[in-house]
N, C-alpha and C positions, 0 to 999 in steps of 0.2 A: 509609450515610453518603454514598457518592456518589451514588446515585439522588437522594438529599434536596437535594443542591448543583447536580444538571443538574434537577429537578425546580422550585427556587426560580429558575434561572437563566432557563429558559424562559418561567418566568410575568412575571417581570421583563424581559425580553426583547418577551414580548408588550403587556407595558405599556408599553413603547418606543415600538410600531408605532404602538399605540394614539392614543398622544400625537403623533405623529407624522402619522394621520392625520385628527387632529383640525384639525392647526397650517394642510394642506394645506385642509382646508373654511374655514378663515377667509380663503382666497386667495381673491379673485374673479375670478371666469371670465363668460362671456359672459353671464349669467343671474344674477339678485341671487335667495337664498334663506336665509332667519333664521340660519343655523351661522355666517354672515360677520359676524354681530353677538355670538358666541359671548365674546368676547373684551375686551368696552367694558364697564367697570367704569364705574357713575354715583356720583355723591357724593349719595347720598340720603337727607338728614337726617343730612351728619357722618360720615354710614361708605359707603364704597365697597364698591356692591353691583350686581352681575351683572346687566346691561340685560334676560336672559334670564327673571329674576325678576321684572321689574315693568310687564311690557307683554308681551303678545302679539302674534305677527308673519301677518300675512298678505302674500300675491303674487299682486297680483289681474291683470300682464303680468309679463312675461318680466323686467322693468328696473326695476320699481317692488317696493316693501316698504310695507307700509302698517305701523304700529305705534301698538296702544292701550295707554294706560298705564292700568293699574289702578287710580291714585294720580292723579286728576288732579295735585294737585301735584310731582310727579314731573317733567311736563312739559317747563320750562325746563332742567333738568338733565339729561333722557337726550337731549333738542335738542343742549347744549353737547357734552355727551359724544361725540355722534355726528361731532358740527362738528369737534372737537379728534382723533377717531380719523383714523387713516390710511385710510379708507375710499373716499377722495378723493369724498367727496357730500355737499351741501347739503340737510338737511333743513326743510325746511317744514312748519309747525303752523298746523293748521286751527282750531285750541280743544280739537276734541273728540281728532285723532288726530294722530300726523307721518306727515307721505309721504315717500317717500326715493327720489329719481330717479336710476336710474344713469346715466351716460353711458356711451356706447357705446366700445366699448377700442378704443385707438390702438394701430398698431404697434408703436410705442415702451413704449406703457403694457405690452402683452403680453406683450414680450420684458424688461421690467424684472421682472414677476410669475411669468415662468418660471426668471429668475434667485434671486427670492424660493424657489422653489419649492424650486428645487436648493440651495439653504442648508440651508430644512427639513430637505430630504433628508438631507443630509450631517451635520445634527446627530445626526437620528435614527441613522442609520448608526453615527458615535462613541457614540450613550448605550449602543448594542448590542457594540460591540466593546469597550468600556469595563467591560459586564456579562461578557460574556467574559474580559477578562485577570482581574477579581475571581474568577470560579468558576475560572480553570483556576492562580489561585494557593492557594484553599484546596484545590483536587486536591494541589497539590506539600505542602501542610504535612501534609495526609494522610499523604502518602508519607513526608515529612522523618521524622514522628513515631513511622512503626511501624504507622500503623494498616491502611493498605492495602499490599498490593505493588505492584510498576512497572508490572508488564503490567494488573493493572484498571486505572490512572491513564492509562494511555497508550490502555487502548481508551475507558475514560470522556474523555480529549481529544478521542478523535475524534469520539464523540457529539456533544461540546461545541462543536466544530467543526460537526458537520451541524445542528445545532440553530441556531445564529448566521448558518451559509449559508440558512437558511429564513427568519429575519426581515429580514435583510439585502434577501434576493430581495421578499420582499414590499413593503419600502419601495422598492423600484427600478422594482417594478410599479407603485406610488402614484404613485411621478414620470411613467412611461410617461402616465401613464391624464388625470395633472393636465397634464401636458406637452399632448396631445392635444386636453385641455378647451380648454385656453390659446387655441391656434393655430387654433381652426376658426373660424371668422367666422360 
């Protein structure tokens, strides 16, 4: 029983990070590449569907995204989509593809995206200590119930505990790492 509760806790925990360091690749950093479009749902034909789905991304420099839609008609809609995301860029259509120019980040721009960053952070941080106080309350109805004794519950907290120090730390290395992206010019 407790293996099974620090065993669901850590895979959920890692689905945190996960999510977590997905949120951080849709942040842009000095270099544009497709994961920063991960996130722009288009209305295509009525249903909102994942820009990821209907165009293929190329990066033929550092600051450009080239993107061919599969659909030509598609077109007008992953345009707006893209216009309407927070991506702050202007796409332009050629007929056949969009090109999508980033600008080059301002100081201001930088230090708002490292603010972004630490948001992320700090969400991911709560969805894991949040997975935490759930397993370390079905440890105590364990105990309430009879099923386990004190001393397995209290050394399965501590597991529990090192286990949440480990995703914890991970997302603080994701911040380090995006932190650094940020700031380099």
């Amino acid at each position: 029983m407790i293996n099974d509760i620090l065993n669901e806790a850590d895979a959920k925990m890692a689905k945190s990070v996960e999510a977590t360091r997905e949120d951080f690749a849709a942040i842009r950093a000095g270099r544009a590449h497709p994961s920063m479009f991960s996130k722009i749902l288009v209305d295509y034909y009525g249903s909102p569907t994942p820009l990821q789905q209907l165009a293929s991304f190329t990066a033929p420099e550092a600051r450009v995204i080239l993107i061919q839609p599969y659909d030509q008609g598609a077109m007008k809609g992953i345009e707006r989509a893209i216009r309407d995301s927070d991506l702050g860029v202007n796409p332009a259509d050629d007929g056949k593809m969009i090109r999508c120019v980033f600008p080059e980040l301002t100081e201001e721009r930088r230090k708002e995206y490292i603010k972004v960053a630490r948001g992320k952070a700090e969400d991911g941080r709560v969805a894991v200590r949040n997975l935490r106080r759930t397993s370390k309350q079905n440890l105590e109805k364990l105990e309430k119930d009879g099923e386990v004794g004190k001393d397995d519950v209290t050394g399965a907290e501590k597991r529990l505990d090192g286990v949440t120090k480990k995703h914890t730390d991970a997302i603080d290395d994701m911040l380090k790492a995006k932190e650094s992206e940020l700031i380099e010019v």
